[in-house]
N, CA, C and O of each residue as an XYZ file, in Angstrom:
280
protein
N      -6.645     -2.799     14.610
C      -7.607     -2.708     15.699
C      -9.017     -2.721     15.119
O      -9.212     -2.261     13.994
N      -9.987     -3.225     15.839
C     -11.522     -3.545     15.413
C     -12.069     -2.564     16.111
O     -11.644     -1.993     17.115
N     -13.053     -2.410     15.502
C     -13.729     -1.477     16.039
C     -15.121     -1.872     16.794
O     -16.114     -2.019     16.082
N     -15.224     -2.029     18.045
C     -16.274     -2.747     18.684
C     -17.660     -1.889     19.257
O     -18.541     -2.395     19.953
N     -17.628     -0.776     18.886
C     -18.769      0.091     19.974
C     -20.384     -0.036     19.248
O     -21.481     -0.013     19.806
N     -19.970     -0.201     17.524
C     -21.629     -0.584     17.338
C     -21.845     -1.484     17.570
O     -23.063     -1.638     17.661
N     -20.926     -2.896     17.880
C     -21.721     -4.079     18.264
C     -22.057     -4.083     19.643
O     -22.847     -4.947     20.024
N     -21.620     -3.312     20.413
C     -21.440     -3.187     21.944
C     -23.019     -2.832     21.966
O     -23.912     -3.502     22.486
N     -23.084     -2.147     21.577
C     -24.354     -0.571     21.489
C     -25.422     -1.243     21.321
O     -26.431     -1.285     22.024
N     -25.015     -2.105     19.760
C     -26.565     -2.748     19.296
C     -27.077     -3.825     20.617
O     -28.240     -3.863     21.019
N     -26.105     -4.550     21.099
C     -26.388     -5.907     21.851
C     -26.896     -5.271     23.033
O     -27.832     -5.763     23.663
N     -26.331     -4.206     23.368
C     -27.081     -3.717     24.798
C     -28.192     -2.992     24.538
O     -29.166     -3.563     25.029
N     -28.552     -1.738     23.847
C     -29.952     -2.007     23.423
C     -31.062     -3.085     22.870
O     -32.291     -3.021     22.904
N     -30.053     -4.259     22.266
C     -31.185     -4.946     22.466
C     -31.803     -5.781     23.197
O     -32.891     -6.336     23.037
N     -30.570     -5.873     24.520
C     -31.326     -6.089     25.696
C     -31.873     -5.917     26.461
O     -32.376     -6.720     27.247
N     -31.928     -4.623     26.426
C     -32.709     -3.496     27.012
C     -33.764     -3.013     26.424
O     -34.618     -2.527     27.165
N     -33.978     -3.006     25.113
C     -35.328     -3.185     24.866
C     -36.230     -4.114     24.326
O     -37.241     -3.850     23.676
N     -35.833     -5.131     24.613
C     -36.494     -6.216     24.428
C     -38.300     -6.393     24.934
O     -38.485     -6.522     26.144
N     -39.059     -6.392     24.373
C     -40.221     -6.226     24.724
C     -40.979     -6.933     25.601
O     -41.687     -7.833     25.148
N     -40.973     -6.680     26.889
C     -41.514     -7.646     27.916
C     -40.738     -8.064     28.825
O     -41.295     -8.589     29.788
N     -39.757     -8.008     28.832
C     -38.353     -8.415     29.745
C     -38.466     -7.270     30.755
O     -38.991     -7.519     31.840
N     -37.883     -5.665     30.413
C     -38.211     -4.814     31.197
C     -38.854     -3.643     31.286
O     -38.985     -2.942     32.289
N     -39.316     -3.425     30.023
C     -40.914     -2.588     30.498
C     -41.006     -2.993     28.670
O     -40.249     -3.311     27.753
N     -42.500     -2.720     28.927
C     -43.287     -3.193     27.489
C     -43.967     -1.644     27.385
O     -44.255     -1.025     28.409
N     -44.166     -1.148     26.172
C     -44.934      0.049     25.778
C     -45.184     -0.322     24.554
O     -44.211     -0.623     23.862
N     -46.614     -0.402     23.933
C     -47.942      0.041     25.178
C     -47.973     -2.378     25.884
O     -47.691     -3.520     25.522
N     -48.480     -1.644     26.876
C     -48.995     -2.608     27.523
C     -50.007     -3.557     27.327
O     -50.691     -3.316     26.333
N     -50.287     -4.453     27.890
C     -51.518     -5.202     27.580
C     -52.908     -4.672     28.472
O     -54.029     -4.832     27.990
N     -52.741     -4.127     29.612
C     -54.083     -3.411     30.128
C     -53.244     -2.027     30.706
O     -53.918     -1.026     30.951
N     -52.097     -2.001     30.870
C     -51.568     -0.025     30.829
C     -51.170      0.350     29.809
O     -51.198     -0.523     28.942
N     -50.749      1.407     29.464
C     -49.702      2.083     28.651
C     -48.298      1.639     28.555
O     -47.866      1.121     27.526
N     -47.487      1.856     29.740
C     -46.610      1.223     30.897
C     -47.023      0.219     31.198
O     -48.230      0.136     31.428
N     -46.125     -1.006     31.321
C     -45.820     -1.939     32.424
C     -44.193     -2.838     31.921
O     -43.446     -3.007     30.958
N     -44.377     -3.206     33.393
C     -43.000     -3.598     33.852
C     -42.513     -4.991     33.986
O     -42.916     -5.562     34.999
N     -41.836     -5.586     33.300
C     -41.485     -6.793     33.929
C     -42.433     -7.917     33.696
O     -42.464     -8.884     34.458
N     -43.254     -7.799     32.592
C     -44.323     -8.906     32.787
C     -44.347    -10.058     31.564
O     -45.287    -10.760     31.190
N     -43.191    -10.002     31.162
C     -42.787    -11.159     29.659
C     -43.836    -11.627     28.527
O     -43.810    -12.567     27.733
N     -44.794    -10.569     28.775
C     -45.858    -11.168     27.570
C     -45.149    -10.174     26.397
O     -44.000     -9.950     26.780
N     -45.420     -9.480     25.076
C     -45.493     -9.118     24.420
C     -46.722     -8.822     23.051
O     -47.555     -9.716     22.903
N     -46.771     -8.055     22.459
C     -47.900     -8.088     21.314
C     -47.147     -7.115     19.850
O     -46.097     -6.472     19.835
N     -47.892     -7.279     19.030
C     -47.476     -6.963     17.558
C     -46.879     -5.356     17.963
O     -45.698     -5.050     18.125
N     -47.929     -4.570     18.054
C     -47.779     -2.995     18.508
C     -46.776     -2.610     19.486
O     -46.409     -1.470     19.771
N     -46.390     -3.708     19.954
C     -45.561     -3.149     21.380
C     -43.623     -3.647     20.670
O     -42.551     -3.104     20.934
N     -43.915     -4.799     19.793
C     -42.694     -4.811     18.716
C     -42.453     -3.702     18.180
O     -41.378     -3.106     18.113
N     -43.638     -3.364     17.721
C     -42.948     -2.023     16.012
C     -42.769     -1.091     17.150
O     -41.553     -0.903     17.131
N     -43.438     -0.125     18.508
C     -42.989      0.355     19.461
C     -41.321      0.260     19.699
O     -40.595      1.194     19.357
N     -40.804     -0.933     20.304
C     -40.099     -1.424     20.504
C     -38.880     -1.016     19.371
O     -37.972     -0.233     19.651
N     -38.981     -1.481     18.451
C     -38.100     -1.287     16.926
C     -38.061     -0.061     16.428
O     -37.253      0.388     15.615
N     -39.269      0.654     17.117
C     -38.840      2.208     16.162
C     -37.570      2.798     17.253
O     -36.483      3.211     16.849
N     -37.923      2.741     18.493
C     -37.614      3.396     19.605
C     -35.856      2.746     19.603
O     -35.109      3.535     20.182
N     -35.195      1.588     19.105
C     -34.001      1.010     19.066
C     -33.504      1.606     17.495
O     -32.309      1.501     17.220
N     -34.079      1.986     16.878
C     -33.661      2.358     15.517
C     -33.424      3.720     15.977
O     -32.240      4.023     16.123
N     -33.843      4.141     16.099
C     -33.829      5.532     16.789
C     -32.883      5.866     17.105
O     -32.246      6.799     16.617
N     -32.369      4.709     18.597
C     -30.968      5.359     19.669
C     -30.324      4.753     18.785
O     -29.466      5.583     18.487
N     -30.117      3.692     18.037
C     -28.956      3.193     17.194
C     -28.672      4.196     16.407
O     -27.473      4.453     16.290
N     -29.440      4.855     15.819
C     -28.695      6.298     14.755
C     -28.371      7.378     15.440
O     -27.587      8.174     14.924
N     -28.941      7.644     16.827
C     -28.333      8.789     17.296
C     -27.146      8.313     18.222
O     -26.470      9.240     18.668
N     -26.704      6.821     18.655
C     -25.718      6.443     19.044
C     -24.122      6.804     17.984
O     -23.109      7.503     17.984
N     -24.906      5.653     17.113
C     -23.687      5.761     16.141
C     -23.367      6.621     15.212
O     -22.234      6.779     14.757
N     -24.555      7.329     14.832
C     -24.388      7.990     13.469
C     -23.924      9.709     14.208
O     -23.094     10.580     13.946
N     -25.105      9.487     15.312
C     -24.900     11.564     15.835
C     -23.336     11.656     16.747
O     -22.369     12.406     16.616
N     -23.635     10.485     17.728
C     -22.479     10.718     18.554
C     -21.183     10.337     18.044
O     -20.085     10.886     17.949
N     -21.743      9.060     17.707
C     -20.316      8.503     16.612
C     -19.691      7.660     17.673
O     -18.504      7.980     17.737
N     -19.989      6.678     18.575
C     -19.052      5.562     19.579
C     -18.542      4.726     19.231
O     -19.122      4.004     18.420
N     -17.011      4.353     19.728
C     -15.946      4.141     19.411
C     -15.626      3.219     20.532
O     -15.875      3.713     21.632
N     -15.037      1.758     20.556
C     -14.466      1.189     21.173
C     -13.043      0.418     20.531
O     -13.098     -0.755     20.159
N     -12.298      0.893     20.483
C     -11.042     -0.446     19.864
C     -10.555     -1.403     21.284
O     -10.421     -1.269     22.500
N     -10.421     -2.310     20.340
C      -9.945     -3.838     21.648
C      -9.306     -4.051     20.868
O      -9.502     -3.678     19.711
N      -8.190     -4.822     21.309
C      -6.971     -5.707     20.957
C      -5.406     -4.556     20.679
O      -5.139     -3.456     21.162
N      -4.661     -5.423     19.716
C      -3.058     -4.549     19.615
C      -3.117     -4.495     18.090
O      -2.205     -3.965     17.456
């Protein structure tokens, strides 16, 4: 059996934080904003600390686990 939950984990955080898709921090004239597909340098490393982050407290603190197949 494979073990599927960090790839699960990584791919959905990284669709979810994808910078500009659904909220960008910091913004281009807020702090916040939503939905507006631009992006900038600061709002990447934002972006990357904040996914590095839940990726170690996903996998490493909680420890998630998916097996698929026989």
């Amino acid at each position: 059996m494979s073990d599927w939950g960090p790839v699960f984990i990584a791919v959905v955080l990284f669709i979810l934080l994808t910078p500009g898709l659904l909220i960008q921090i910091p913004g281009k004239s807020r702090f916040v904003e939503f939905g507006n597909f631009q992006t900038s340098g600061v709002s990447i490393l934002v972006h990357s600390i904040i996914y590095f982050t839940l990726i170690c407290i996903f996998l490493l603190a909680i420890g998630v686990h998916m097996y698929v197949g026989s």
